[in-house]
N, C-alpha and C positions, 0 to 999 in steps of 0.2 A: 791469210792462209799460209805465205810463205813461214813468216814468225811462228805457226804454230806447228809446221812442219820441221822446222827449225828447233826450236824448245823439243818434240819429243824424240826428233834424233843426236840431241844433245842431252838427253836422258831424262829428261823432265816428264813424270807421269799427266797420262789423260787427265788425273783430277784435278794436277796440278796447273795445267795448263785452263782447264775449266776454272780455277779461281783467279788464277792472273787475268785472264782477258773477261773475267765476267760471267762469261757465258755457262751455258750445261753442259757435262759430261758429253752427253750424245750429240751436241751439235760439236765436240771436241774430234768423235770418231767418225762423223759426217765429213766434215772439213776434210780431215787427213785421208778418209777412206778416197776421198774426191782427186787426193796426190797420189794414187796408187800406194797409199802407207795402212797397213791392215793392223789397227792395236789390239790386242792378243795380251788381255790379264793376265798377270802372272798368280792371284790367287793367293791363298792362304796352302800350302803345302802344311802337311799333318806333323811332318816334323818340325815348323815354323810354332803350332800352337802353342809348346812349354814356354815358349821363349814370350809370344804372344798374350798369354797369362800373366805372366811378371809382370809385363810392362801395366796391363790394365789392373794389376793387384795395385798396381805403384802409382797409377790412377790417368792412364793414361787414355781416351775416350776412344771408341773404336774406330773414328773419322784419323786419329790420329798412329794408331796402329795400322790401319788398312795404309795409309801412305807408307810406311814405314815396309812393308810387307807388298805392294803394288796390290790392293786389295780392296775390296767393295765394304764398306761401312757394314751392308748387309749378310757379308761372306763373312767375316769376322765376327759379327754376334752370334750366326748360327755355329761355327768355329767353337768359340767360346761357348757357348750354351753346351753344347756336346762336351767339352771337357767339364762340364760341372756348374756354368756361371747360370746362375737363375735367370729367366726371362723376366724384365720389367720394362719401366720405359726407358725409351732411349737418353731423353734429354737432361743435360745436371746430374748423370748419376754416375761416371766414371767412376769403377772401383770400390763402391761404396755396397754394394749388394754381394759383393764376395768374403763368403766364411776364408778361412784357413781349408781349401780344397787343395 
């Protein structure tokens, strides 16, 4: 618990710290919430999206956008869905379902 109180006050996001040590996300904000440390996404902000479209034009996977952005895998495809990106499945499809929008 220290280590991972550690990693996110040295800036390491929850998901990140949930792939280093293994574990889930929410036993990520268990733990920390356990050190009086309260993780508070930072989200996909609206002006974040143009810039968020490039990247997955450019084929980047919304797991890897949402790091990038301190953002949920799932707040990111609704993000993008809303600027135009077609709903399909998630897996193997980076950037491959987007026209010229």
């Amino acid at each position: 618990m220290d280590e991972l109180a550690a990693g996110f006050r040295g800036g390491t996001s929850v998901a990140g710290l949930a792939r280093q040590f293994g574990i889930h996300r929410g036993t990520v904000g268990k733990h920390l919430r356990a050190r009086g440390i309260h993780p508070i996404p930072k989200g996909l902000r609206l002006d974040d999206v143009p810039a968020a479209l490039q990247l997955y034009r450019k084929g980047w996977t919304y797991e890897q956008i949402g790091e990038k952005f301190g953002a949920g895998e799932t707040t990111v495809r609704e993000r993008l869905h809303e600027a135009g990106v077609p709903k399909v499945a998630r897996y193997g499809r980076a950037g491959r379902n987007l026209q010229d929008r």
